[in-house]
C-alpha positions in Angstrom: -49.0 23.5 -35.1 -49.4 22.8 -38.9 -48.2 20.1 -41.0 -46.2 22.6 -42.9 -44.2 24.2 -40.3 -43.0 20.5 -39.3 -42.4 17.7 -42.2 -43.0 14.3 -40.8 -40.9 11.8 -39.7 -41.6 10.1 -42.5 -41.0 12.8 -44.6 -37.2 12.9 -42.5 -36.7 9.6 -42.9 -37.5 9.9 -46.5 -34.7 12.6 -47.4 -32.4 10.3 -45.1 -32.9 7.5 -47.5 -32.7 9.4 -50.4 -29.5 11.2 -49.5 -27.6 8.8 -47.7 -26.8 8.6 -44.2 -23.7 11.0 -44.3 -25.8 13.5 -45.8 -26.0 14.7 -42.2 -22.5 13.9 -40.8 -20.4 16.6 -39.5 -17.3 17.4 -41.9 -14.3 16.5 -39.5 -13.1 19.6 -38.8 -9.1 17.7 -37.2 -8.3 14.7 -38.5 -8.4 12.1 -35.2 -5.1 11.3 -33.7 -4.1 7.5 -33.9 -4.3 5.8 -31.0 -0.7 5.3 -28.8 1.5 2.2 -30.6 1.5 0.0 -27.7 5.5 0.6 -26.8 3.5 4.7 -25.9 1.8 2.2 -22.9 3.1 2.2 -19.8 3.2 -1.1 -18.4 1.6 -1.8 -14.9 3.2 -2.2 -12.2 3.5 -6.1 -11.6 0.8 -7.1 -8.4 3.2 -8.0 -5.7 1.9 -11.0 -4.2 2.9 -10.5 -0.3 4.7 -13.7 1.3 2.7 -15.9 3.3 3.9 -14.9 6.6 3.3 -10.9 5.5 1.3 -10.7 8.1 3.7 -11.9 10.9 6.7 -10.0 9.9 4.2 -6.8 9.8 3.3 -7.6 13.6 7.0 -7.4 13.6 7.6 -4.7 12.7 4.9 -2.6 15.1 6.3 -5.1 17.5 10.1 -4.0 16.7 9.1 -0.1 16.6 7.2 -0.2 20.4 10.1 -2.2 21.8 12.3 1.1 20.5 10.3 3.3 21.9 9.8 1.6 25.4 13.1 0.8 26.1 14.6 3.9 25.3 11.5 5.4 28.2 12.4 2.2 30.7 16.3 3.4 30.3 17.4 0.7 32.6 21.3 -0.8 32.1 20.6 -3.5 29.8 17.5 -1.2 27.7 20.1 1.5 27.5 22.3 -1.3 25.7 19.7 -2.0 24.0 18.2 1.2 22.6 19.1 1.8 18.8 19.4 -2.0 18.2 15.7 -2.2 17.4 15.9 0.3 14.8 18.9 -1.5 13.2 16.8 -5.2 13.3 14.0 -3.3 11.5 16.5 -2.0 8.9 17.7 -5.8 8.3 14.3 -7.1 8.3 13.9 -4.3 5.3 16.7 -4.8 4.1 16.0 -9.2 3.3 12.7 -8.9 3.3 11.9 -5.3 0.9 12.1 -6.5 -2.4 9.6 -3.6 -3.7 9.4 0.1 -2.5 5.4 -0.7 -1.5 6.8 -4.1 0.9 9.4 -1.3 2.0 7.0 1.1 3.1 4.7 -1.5 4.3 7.2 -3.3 6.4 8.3 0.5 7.9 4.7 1.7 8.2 4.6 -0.9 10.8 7.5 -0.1 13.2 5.8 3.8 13.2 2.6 2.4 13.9 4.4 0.4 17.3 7.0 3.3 17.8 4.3 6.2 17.8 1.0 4.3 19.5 3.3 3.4 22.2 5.1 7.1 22.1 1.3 8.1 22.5 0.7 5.6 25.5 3.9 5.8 27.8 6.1 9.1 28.7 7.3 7.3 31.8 8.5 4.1 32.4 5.8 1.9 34.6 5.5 -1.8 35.9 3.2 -1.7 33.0 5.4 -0.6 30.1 8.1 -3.2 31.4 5.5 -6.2 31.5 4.9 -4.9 28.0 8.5 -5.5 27.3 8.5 -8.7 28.2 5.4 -9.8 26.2 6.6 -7.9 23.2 10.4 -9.9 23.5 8.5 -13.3 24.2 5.9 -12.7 21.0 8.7 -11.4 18.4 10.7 -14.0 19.6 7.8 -16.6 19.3 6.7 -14.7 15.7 10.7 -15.0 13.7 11.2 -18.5 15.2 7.8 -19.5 13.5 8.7 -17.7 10.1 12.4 -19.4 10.1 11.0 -23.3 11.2 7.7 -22.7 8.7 9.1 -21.1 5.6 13.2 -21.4 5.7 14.5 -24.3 4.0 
């Protein structure tokens, strides 16, 4: 390759100098938009800090949606009294407790969770799914008792 084919970088940074650095800029072929006045900005959403008992009422809640589903299986005389009233304490617990729609889901996402693993588990009532009765009625008892003595006035 000869000299004369290729100048130099010397010889580029020469005509650079001498012509200024816009000499190579790019005419602007649209003028750039402005950028958004901030009233254009969305806000975010404001973090939600979660209680701190969240994760107890969330226990709750799969707690609340098993006992629906197990009761209405084990339809004894007092379940039978029984069934729908589960579903009705998790829509007050929503209700006082779901001050944003993400808690709301949260809180619900729960009682499915409890409602279908146990819809999954138990098509027929068993000795089992009646001990599991008792334990769940004994540890959501246990869980609002703590939440009202630890963080009610």
């Amino acid at each position: 390759m000869s000299a004369k084919r290729f100048p130099s970088m010397m010889g580029a940074l020469a005509i650079t100098l001498a012509l200024g650095a816009n000499a190579f800029a790019q005419p602007a072929q649209q003028p750039r938009r402005a950028a958004p006045a901030p009233a254009e900005i969305p806000a975010p959403a404001p973090l939600e800090t979660p209680p701190p008992y969240e994760r107890q009422l969330l226990r709750l809640s799969e707690i609340l949606g098993a006992l629906e589903w197990l009761t209405s299986v084990c339809g004894e005389d007092s379940a039978a009294k029984a069934r729908g009233q589960w579903r009705a304490r998790m829509a007050a617990l929503i209700e006082s407790e779901g001050a944003t729609t993400q808690r709301r889901e949260r809180l619900a996402g729960g009682y499915n969770r409890g409602y279908r693993g146990y819809e999954a588990t138990y098509r027929a009532c068993t000795q089992n799914a009646r001990l599991v009765i008792t334990r769940f009625l004994d540890e959501g008892g246990r869980i609002a008792r703590d939440i009202g003595n630890r963080y009610t006035d």
